[in-house]
Structure formats: C-alpha cells, structure tokens
C-alpha positions in Angstrom: -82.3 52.6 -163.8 -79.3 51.1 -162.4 -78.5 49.1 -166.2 -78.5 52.9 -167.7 -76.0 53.8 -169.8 -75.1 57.2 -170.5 -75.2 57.6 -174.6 -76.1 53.8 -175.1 -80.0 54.4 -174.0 -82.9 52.7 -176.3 -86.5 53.2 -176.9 -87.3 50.2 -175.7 -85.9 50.3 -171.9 -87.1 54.2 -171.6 -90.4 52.5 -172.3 -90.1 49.4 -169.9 -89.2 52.1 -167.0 -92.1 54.2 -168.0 -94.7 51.1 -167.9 -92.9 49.6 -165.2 -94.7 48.6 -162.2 -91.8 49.7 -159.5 -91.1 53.9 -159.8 -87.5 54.5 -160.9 -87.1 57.0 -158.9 -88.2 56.5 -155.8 -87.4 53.1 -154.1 -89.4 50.7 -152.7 -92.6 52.7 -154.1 -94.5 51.7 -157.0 -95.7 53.7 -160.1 -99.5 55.5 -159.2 -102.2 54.1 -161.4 -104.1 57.2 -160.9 -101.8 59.4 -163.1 -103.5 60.6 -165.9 -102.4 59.0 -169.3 -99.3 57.7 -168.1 -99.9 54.2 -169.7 -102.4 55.2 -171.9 -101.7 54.3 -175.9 -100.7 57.3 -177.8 -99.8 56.7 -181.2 -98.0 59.5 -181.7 -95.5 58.6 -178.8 -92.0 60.0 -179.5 -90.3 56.3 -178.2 -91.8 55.2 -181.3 -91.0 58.1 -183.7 -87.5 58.3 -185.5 -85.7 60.0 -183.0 -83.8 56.9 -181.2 -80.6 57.2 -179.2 -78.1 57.0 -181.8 -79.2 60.7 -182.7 -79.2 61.7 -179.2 -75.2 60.5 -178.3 -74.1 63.2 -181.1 -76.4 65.3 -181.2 -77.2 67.6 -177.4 -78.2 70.4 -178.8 -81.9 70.1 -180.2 -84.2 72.0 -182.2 -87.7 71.6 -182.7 -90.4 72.0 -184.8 -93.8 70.2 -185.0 -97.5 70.3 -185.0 -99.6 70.8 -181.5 -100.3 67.0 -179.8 -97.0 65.6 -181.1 -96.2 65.6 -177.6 -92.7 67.0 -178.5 -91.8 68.4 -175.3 -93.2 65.9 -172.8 -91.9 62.3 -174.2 -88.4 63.8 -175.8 -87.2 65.5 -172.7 -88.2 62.3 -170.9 -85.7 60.0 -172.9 -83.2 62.2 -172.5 -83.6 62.1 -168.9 -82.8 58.3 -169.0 -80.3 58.6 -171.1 -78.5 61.2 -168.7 -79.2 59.6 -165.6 -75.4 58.4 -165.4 -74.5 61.8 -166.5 -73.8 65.1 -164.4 -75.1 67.8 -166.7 -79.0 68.9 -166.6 -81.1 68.9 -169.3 -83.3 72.5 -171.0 -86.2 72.6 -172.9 -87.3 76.2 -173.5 -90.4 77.2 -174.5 -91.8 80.7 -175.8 -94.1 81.5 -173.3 -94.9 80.9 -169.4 -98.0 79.0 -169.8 -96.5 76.7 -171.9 -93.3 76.3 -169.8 -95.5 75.5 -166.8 -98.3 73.2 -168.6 -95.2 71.2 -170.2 -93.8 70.7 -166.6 -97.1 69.9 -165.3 -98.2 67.0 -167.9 -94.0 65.7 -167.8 -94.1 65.2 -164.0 -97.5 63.7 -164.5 -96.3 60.8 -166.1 -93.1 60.3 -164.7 -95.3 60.2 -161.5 -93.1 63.2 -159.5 -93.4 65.9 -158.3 -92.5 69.5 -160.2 -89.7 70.9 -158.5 -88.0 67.6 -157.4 -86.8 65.5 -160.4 -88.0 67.9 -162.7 -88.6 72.0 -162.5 -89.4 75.1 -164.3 -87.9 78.3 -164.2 -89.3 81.8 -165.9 -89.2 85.5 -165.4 -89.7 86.3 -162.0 -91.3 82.6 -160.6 -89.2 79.0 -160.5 -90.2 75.5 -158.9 -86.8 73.6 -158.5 -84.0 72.7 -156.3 -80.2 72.2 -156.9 -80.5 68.2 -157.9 -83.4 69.4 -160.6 -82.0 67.4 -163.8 -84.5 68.3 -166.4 -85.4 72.0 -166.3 -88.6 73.6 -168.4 -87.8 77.4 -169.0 -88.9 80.4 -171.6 -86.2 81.3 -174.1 -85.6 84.7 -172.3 -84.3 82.7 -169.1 -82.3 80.5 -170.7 -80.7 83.7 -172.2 -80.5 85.1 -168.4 -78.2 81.8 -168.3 -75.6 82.5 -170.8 -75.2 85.9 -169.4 -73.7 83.9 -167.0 -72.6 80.6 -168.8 -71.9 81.7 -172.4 -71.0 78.1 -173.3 -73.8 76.7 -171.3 -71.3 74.2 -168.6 -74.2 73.3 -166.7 -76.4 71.7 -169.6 -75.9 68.1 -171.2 -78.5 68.8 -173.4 -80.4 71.5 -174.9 -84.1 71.5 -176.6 -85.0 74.7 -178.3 -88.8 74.0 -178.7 -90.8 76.3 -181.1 -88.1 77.2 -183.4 -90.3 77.6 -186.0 -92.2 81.0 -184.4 -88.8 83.1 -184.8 -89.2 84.8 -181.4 -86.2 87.2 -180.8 -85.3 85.2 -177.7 -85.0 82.1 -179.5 -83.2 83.2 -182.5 -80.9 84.7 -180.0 -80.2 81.6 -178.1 -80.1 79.8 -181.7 -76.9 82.4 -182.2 -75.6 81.7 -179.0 -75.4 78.2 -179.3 -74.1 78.5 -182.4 -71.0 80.2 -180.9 -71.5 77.4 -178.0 -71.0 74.3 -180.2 -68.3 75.6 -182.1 -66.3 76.1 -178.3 -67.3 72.5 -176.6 -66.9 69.6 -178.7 -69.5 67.8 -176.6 -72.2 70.3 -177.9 -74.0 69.3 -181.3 -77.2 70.3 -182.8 -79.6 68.5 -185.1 -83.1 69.2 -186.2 -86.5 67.0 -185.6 -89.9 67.4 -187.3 -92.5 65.1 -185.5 -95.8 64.4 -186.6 -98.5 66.4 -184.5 -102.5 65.0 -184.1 -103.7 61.4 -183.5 -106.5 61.6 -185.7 -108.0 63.6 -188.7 -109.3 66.9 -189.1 -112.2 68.1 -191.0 -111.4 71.6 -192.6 -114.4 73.9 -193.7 -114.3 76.9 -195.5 -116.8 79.5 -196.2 -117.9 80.3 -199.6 -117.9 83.7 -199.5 -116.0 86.6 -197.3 -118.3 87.6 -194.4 -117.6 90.8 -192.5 -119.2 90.7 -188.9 -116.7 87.5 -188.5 -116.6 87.8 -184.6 -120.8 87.6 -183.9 -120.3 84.5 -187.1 -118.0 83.2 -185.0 -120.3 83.5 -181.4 -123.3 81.8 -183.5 -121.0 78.8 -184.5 -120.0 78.2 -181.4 -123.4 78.5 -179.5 -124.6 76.5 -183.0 -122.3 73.4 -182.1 -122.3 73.5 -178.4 -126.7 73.2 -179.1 -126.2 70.7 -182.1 -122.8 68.8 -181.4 -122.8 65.8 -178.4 -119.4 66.3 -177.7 -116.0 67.9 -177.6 -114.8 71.0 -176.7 -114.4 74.5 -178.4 -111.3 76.7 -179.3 -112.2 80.1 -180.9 -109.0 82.1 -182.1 -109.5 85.8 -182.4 -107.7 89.0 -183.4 -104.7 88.7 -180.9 -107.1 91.4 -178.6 -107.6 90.6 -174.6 -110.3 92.8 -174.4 -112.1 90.7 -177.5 -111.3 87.7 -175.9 -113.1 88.8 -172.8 -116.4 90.8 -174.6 -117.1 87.5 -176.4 -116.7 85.1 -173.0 -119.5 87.8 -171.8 -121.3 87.4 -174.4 -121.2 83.5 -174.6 -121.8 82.8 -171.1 -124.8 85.2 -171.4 -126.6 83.1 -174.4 -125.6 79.7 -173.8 -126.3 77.3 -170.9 -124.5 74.6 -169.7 -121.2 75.8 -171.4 -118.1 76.7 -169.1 -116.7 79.8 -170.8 -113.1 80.4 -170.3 -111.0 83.6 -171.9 -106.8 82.7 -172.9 -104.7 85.3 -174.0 -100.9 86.1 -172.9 -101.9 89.1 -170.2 -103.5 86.3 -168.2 -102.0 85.5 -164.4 -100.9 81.9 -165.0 -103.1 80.8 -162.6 -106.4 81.9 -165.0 -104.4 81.0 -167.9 -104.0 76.8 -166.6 -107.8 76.7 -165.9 -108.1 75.7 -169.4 -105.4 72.7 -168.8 -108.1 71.3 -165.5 -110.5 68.5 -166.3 -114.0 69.4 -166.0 -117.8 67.4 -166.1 -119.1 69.9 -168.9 -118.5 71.7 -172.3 -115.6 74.2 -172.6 -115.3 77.2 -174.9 -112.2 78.3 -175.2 -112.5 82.3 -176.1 -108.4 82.3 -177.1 -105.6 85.0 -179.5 -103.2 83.2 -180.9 -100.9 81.8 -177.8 -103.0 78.5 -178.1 -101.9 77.9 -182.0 -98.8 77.0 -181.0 -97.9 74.2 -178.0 -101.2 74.8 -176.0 -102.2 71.5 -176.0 -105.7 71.3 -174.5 -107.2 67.7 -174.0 -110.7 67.6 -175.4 -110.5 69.9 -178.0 -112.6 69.3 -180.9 -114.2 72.1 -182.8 -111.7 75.1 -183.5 -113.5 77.6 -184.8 -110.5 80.4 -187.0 -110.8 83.9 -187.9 -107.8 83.7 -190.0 -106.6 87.1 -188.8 -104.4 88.1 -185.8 -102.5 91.3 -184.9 -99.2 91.6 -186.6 -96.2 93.7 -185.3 -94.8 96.5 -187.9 -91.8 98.4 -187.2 -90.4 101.4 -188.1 -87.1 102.2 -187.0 -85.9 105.8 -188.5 -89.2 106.8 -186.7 -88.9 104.1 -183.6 -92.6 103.3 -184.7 -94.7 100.7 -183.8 -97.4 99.2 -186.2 -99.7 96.6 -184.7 -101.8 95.8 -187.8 -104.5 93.3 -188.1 -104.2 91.3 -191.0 -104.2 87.5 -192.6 -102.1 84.7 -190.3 -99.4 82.9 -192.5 -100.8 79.3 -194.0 -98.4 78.1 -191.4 -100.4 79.7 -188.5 -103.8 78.2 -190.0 -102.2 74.5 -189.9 -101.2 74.7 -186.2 -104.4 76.1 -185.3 -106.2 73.1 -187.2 -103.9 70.7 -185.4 -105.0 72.2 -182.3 -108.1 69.5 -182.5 -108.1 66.2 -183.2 -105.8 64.6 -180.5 -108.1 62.5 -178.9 -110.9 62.4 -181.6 -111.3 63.1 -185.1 -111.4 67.1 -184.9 -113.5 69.9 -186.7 -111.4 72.8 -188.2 -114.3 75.8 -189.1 -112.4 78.4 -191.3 -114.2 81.7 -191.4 -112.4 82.5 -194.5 -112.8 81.4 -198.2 -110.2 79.0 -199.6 -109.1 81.5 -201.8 -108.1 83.7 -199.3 -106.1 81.3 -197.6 -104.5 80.1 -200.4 -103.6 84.1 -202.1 -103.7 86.0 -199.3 -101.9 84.1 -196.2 -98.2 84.0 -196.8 -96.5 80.7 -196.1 -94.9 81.2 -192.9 -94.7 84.2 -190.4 -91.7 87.0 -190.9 -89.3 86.2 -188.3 -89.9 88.7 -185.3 -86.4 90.1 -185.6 -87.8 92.0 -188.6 -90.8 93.4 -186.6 -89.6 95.0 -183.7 -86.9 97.0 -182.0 -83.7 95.0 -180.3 -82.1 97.3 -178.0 -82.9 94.7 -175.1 -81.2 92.1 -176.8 -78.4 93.9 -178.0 -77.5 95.3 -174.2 -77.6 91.4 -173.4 -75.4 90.6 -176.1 -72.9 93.3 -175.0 -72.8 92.2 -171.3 -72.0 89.1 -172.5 -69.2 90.0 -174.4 -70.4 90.9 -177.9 -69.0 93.8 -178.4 -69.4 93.7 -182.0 -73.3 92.9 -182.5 -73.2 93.5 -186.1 -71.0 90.4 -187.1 -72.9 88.0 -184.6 -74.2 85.0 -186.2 -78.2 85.8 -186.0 -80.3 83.1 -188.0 -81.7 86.0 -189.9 -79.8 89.4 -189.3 -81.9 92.1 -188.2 -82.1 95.0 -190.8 -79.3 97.5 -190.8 -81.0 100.5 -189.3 -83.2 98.3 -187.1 -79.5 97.6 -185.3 -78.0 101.4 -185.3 -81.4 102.5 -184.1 -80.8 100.6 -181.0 -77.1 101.0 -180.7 -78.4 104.8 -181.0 -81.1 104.2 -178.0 -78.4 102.3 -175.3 -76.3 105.5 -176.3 -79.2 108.0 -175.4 -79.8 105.3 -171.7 -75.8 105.9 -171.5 -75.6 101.9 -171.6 -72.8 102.1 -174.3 -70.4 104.7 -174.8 -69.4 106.7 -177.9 -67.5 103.5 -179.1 -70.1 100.8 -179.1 -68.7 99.6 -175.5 -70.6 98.8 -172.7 -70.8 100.7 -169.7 -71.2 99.6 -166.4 -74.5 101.2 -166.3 -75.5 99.5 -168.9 -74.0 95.7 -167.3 -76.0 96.4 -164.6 -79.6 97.6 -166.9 -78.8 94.3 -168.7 -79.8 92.3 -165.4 -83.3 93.8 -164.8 -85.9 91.7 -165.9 -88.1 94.6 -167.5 -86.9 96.7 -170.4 -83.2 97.7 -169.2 -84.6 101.7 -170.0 -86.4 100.9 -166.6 -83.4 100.8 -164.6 -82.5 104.2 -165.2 -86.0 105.4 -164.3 -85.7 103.4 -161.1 -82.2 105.3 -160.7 -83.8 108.5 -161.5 -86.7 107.8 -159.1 -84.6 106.8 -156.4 -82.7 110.4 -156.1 -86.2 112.3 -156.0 -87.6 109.8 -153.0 -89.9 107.7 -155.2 -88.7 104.8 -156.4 -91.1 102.6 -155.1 -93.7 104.3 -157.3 -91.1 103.8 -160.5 -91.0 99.9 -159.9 -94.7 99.6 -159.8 -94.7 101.2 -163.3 -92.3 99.1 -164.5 -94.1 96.1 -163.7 -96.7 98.0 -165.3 -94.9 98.2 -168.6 -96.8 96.7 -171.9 -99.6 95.9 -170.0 -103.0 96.9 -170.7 -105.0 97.5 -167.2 -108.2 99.3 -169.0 -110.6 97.1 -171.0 -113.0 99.0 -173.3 -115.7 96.2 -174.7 -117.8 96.3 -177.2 -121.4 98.1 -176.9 -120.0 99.7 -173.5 -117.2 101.8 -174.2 -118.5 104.8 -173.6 -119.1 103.7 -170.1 -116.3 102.5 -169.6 -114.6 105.6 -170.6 -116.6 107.6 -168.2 -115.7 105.5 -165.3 -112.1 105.7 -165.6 -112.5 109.4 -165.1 -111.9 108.3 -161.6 -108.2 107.3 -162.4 -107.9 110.3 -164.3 -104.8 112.1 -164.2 -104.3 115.6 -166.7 -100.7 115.8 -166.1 -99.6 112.2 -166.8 -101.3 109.0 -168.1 -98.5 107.2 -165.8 -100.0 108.8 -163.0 -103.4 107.8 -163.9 -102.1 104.1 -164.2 -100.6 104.2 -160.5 -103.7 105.9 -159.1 -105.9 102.5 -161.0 -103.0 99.9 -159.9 -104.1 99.5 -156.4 -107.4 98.3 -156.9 -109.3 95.2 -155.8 -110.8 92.3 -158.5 -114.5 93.8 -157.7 -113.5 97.7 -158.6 -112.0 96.2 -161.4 -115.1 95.0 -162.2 -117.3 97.7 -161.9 -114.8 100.9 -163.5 -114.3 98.3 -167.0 -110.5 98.0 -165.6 -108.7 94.6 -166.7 -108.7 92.2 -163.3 -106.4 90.0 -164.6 -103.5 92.6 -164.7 -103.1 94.0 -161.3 -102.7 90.3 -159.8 -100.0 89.9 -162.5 -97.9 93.5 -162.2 -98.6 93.1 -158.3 -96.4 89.7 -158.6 -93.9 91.3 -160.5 -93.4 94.2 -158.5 -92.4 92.5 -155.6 -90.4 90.2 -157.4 -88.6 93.6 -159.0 -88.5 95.3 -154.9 -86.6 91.8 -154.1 -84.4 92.1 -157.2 -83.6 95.9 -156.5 -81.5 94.7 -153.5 -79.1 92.8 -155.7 -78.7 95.5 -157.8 -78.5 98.6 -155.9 -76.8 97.2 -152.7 -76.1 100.6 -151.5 -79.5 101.5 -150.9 -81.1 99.9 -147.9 -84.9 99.8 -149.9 -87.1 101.5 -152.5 -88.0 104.8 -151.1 -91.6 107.0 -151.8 -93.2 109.9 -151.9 -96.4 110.4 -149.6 -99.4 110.6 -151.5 -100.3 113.6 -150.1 -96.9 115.4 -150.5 -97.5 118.4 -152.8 -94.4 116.8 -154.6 -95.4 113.4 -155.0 -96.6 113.9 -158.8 -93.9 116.4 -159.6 -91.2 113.7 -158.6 -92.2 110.8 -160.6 -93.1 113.3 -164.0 -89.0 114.4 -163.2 -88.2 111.0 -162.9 -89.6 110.1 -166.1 -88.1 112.9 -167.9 -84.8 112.1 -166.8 -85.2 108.8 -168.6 -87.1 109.2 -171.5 -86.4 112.7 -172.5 -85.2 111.4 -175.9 -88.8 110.6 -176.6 -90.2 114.5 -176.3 -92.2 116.4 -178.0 -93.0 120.1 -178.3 -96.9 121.2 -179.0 -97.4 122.4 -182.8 -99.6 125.4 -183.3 -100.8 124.1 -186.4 -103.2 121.4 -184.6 -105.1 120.7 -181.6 -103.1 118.1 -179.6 -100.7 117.7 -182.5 -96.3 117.6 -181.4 -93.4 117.5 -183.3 -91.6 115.0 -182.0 -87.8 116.4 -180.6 -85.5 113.8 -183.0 -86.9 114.5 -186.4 -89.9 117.1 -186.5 -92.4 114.7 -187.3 -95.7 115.8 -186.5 -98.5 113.2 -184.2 -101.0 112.9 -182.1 -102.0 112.2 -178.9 -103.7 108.7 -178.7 -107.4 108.8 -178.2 -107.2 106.5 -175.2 -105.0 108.8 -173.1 -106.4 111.2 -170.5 -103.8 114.2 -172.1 -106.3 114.7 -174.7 -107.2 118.7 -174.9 -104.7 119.4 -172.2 -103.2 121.1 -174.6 -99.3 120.5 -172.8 -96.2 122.7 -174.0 -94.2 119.7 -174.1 -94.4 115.7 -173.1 -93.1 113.4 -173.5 -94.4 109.7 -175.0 -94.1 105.6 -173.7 -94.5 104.8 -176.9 -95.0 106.0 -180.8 -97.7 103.6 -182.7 -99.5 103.5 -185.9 -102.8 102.6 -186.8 -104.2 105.5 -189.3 -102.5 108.4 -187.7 -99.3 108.3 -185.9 -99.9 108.5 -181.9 -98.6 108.6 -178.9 -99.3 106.7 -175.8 -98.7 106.7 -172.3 -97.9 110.8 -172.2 -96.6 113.0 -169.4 -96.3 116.1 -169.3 -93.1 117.7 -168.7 -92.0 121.2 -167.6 -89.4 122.5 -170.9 -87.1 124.1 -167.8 -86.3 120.0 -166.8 -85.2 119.1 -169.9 -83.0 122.5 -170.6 -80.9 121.2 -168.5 -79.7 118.0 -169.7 -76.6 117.7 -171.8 -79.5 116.1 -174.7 -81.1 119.2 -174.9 -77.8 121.5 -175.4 -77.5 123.9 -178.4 -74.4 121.7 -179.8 -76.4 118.8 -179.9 -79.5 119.4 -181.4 -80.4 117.7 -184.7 -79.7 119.5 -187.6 -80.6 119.1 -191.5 -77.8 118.9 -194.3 -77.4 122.3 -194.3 -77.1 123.1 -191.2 -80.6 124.5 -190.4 -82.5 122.9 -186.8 -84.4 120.0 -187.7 -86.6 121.7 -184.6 -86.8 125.1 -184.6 -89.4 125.5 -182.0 -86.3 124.7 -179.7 -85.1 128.1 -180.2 -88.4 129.2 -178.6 -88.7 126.9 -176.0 -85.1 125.6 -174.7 -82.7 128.1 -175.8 -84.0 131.1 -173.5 -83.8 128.7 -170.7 -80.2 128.1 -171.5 -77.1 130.1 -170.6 -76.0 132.6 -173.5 -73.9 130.6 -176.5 -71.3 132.3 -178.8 -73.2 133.1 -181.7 -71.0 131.1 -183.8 -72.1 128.3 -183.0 -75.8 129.2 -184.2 -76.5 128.4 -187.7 -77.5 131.0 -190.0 
C-alpha cells in the first residue's frame, strides 16, 4: 500500500494487493484463506475489463450500467479504494435499493477480508454501519441526496459511482442533476460512463409456443418439474411485482415439493428475511421473487429463472393526483437482466413463459423513466431546501411533464411548504428533513397539539406499506379475520389497532409478518429523529387507549393534514364521493373497512386506478373540522369558467357551518 499513488494506480498492483499474502490493511496479519471467492478466477473481473486508471484520474464521477454478475459494484469500488488510499476524500457508490446496498457491502468487505463498518460501510434510510475513517461508503440514491442537502457540491467525496443508472429511479435522476450542477462548480469533479459485460457463462432462453393464461400455477409446475428432473442449480421465479403472490406461491411450493428450501423476495421484506437468499445453504433454493432481483441481486447458484414477462407498472395521473398500478409486459430490457440473473457460475436456463412474439411486439425496449410515472412533490421540497428555488429550469436527465411539476408545486402550497411565490418556507426546510413523505411532518405537528403524536409516527412508518395479505383460495377468510382490526370510522385506525401484533397473530388473522418488524424499526428510528426536529418538545405524546378522545384526536389530526384530499358522499351511489378539488365522482376501495358506512365526508390516503377510480386508506371526518380551515372558505373554493362551484354540495355541507358572507361574493 505504501508504493500507492493517488491518480497513478494500475490494474496490475490493485491485483497483486488483492492476491497478496500479507492484508494491506492490517499489519502484521495475513490475508484469510477462508474468505469466500476472494482468489477465486472470475473472468469477468473488472481489473481486467477496460476500465484502467487512466479513466479514473479524470473521470470521479461514475455512472453505471451493466448486466447482473458483472460484479460492477464490488471490484470497481475496490480499485478506487487503492487508488485513493493517498487521498483524503471518501468514495460513494449508491445503489437503488437497501438490499442491494447491504449485499454489495457484504460481498466487498468479504474479499477485501474486513470488516463492514471499518474500512468500508453502508448507510440507508434509517440504519448505517460506519465510523468517521470509513473511506468507501455503499448507500441508496435517496441518502446520498440527504447528503447534498447538506453538501450540494459533494466536498466530502473523491469519487462518486451512480450504480443502476439505467432503472431511471427519481432519486437517481435527481442525484444525476445534482451532479451535473456539482461538476460544473469543482473542477476536480468529472463524469464518464461504463458498460461492463454481465454473466460468466451462457444462457439457454426458451419460449413457449403459444400464450398460456394460468401463467402463475405454469410457473409452480416448472419449478417443482426442474427441482424433480434437474441435478442441480438453483431457482429464481419472477412474478407480478405482488408480495402477497410472492408469499401464496412459497406456500404452495413448500407444500408439494420436498427437499426444496423455499424462500419469498420482494421490497416489503425486513432486510434481515430479504439477505437469507444471499446465505449458503446444503440444499435446493427456490427463489419465489417481483422484480427487485432483475436488477443487481446477484444470487450465487442461480440457475434456472423461470419469467412471467409481466410486472406491475406505475401510471400517473396528475390533474386527478391518480395513481395507476397496471400489470402489464416488462420492457425487453427488463427480460435481459432477468436472463442474466443465471448463468454466473454455470451455464444458466432462462424459461420465458411468453411467446417470442410477444416479447419481440409487445415489450417496449427499455422502461419509461420513473419521473414520468409518479408524483415529485418530495423531490421538489428537497430541491428547494437546497436552494433550487426555480425547479422548472433544473437540469433533470428527462424533465418531468409540465403539469406533473405544478401539481406538486400545487400540493407543497396546500402542506404550506412553499409560499404563494414558489419560496420555501421554514416549515417546509424542516418537512424536507423527515425521512417519510414530508406531508407526514405536518400530521405529526398536527398530532402533537391534540396529545397523540406518538400514534401519528407509528402511521407514518406505516406509510405505503401493505400489513394485510389476502392469498389466493383463502381470501375470504382472511377477510373475515381482520374484522378483528376493524375500525368503521377510519381504516388508519384499523391499521394502528393491527400494528402491535406479534409474528404468530400475524400468522393466524392473514396479516403480513414481515411488515410490523419493518414499520416497528422505523418508528423508533422516526421517535429518535423527532428530537432533532422538534427540539421544543421534550417527546412524542399519546392518547390513552381508553380515552373517549383517543380516535377523535388522531381522525382531527389527519384532517388537519390532508383535508385537500376530501370528499363529500354523492346521493347518486352507494359509497360513491365527489372528490372536494374537481367533482369527480369514486369509490371507496373494496379493501377498506368504510365500505357501507355510508360517511358524510372523508377523506382519502390515496386515489388509485384499476377499473374504477378508488380510494384507499379513508377516514371519516366530521364537515364542522374542515369548515374551519382557511381551505374550506367560500373565497377559495374551486370554481368553473363561469364562475359556477365546481362543488356545489359545499353549499350544503360547509357553508351553513360558516359565518354569514356578503352575498356578493356568491356567484349567481
């Protein structure tokens, strides 16, 4: 290590210290010969590959994009380690999700023979492993951009990978903007781009020869098929982006195979169940997996993938702020990285459940960026407490559609983050630091004042998590035992009364067991981040349970914070609303215990599409709470053209709650 130089590293002394017999960081020690594939030959080791060190001395910004097993963010990050060993700056490579953060960390220290959280770390939402002399830091995109909140020119990095550039994930087309900004501010900071070769060995691809439509038991028989009829190698089955298929076909598998360890992967997995694919193991593996493992999952031992060539795709509507999850073809893109996920230690078996025709006229090339398919108002907060004040001219890698960006300049004005000129407030500086959606921070705010905040941060770390499970065959049972959660005044409610419960209830009332471990982690995590932000406030507060206004306080709470997403009952349907914004008529989601309550008004967690326009996640609310907000004043309701209420049940609902107006201002 000592004949390092910083900028002048080769390939071929990053080698010699990696096969060494003395450990370069530790001395007097020698290297462990029981690390796993440390000196083992990989052909498709990076040393080797055209990325040498005169890229790296003008290029520190770096952008990825290659197949699964080209070992991209285990042996790059590793040279650049050597390279900067003379240097004082640290060195990031983000990833797009935790698992992958973690397992990249993992298989890194592993054959630099160390220790995670010494010479190198990790660092995501709400769970790190490093120390102050960590040099070479694994992290999602989203903490990295927690970082140039702080350090918009990144000072504390030599060296940047942005890995997985090529899934368009807001947070990394964000941080590609940032750095964008970054590069043209410190001359030290360059960017290139690197496409690396992906499996060891070949292949196979299979298609069938004509469409099928009971894909998922097709798929089931495969597997059971090859596990009976194949020696070796073990099995990756991508499904329709769906936990709870994920989890009926594990059941299913483990219930009509033997021998076979049976393991679910999808992204509402504790990290814990989600690495017990990563452990090596005397028998079979079936991997029951949505489409997290297409992309830098890298499972040892995978052989047979078996591809349903659809996944769940986000749609987004933004006059409507409607979501659209809609199952439908993956890109050809998506199908090559799945294929790629076999094959890195033997040849591989790709088994396409689709006809060739189909992938070659109905898969589009590559997935639409994600920019296109959601709202922004997160990132857009971020982007103003950094400084942004004018989103509209920053230099996004593909701008976001116009009214996608003025419907979230229009939400942060409804959360009073921005004011009426696009600035930020101080509200909205401080919303920008929580690590849940910033509309949170109000309810937490909100909660606080009516003694219940406690109760608020538990549904925060609740937030886009799904804690009931409704599998195939049982649902009705499973709807009948989470009566016992029920709630007829609030599915939030009904979620807090589930939330406490132990693995085994779990089990038995069909709820998710995998969530509460998860939201339990990040609620504490969100108590012990309250403190920083609300430094006035000694701790969270609560409501008895038994307090007759324990359920009244949290439903005010929520009002308070998302009364721009109410809705008045229609008489022209049974659990049909108007919602407050634009009179557009939906429903109540079949899921949700408000079903036949029959409310006067609610209001919504979110607005989805799949048929019929529903709501989920509803609350009923009392019309008197939100009379009195400034939202809900005559001056400010939305009007048409000419002048006519777009809601005219507010005159029936709000106004005679309301002091008396001057009848001019009432439209004829």
């Amino acid at each position: 290590m000592d004949k390092l130089q910083r900028n002048k590293t080769t390939a071929a002394q990053a080698i010699a210290i990696e096969d060494g017999k003395d450990h370069p960081f530790r001395p007097g020690e020698t290297h462990s010969t029981k690390v796993p594939g440390r000196l083992s030959p990989t052909p498709s080791r990076l040393f080797e590959q055209p990325i040498h060190a005169e890229h790296l001395t003008l290029q520190l910004v770096i952008v990825l994009s290659s197949e699964p097993g080209s070992e991209r963010a285990i042996q790059i990050p590793q040279f650049i380690f050597f390279d900067e060993w003379e240097g004082n700056g640290k060195i990031a490579c983000t990833h797009t999700r935790r698992i992958e953060v973690a397992s990249a960390a993992e298989r890194t220290a592993a054959e630099m023979d160390v220790h995670v959280g010494a010479e190198l770390g990790f660092a995501m939402r709400f769970d790190k492993l490093r120390h102050d002399q960590t040099e070479l830091l694994y992290m999602t995109d989203r903490t990295l951009l927690e970082v140039a909140g702080k350090q918009p020119n990144f000072n504390d990095f030599a060296c940047i990978i942005i890995d997985e550039a090529h899934e368009r994930a807001l947070a990394t087309d964000m941080l590609l903007g940032l750095l964008k900004v970054a590069i043209s501010q410190r001359t030290d900071l360059k960017a290139t781009h690197f496409e690396l070769v992906g499996q060891n060995h070949p292949v196979q691809i299979t298609y069938i020869k004509e469409p099928i439509l009971e894909v998922f038991s097709a798929a089931l028989s495969l597997a059971k098929c090859i596990h009976e009829k194949e020696e070796d190698g073990d099995i990756l089955i991508f499904f329709f982006s769906s936990a709870a298929e994920c989890e009926e076909a594990c059941l299913l598998l483990r219930k009509n195979t033997r021998d076979l360890e049976v393991l679910p992967l999808y992204s509402e997995l504790p990290e814990n169940q989600k690495s017990r694919v990563l452990q090596t193991r005397t028998k079979r593996m079936c991997v029951c997996a949505t489409n997290i493992a297409e992309a830098s999952m890298i499972v040892d031992g995978i052989v047979h993938i078996i591809d349903l060539g659809k996944a769940k795709h986000n749609g987004y509507n933004p006059r409507m702020r409607l979501n659209a999850l809609i199952t439908g073809p993956i890109s050809q893109t998506a199908a090559r990285l799945r294929a790629d996920c076999a094959g890195r230690n033997k040849p591989g078996f790709c088994y396409r459940l689709y006809t060739y025709k189909s992938f070659k006229e109905e898969m589009k090339a590559f997935s639409p960026p994600k920019i296109h398919e959601n709202g922004i108002s997160e990132f857009i907060s971020k982007l103003k407490a950094m400084g942004l004040d004018n989103v509209a001219e920053f230099d996004f890698v593909d701008p976001p559609d116009p009214e996608i960006l003025f419907r979230g300049l229009e939400d942060l004005g409804h959360m009073g983050y921005i004011d009426s000129k696009g600035a930020i407030t101080e509200r909205g500086r401080q919303a920008s630091k929580l690590h849940v959606h910033p509309v949170w921070f109000n309810a937490i705010v909100e909660a606080h004042k009516l003694g219940c905040s406690l109760e608020m941060l538990a549904l925060a770390a609740l937030d886009g998590s799904n804690i009931y499970l409704r599998p195939h065959g049982v649902r009705h049972y499973a709807d009948l035992a989470r009566q016992q959660f029920a709630d007829f005044t609030s599915d939030h409610l009904a979620q807090l009364h589930a939330f406490p419960c132990l693995q085994q209830w779990c089990f038995d009332a069909f709820l998710n067991h995998s969530v509460p471990d998860e939201v339990a982690r990040v609620r504490q995590q969100l108590k012990e981040q309250f403190h920083l932000l609300f430094s006035d406030w000694r701790a969270p507060n609560t409501t008895p349970f038994i307090d007759p206004n324990y359920e009244i306080n949290i439903r005010k709470a929520l009002t308070r914070t998302f009364y721009y997403r109410s809705d008045f009952r229609d008489p022209a349907g049974i659990d049909q609303y108007r919602v407050v914004r634009a009179n557009w008529q939906v429903g109540i989601h079949p899921d949700s215990h408000q079903v036949g309550a029959n409310h006067e008004c609610i209001i919504f967690g979110n607005l989805t599409y799949s048929g019929i326009q529903y709501m989920s996640n509803v609350t009923a609310v009392e019309p008197e709470w939100l009379a009195v907000l400034d939202f809900f004043k005559e001056k400010n309701w939305p009007r048409k053209p000419n002048g006519v209420y777009r809601m005219p049940i507010l005159q029936t609902t709000i106004l005679p709650l309301q002091p008396k107006k001057d009848p001019k201002n009432t439209p004829e």
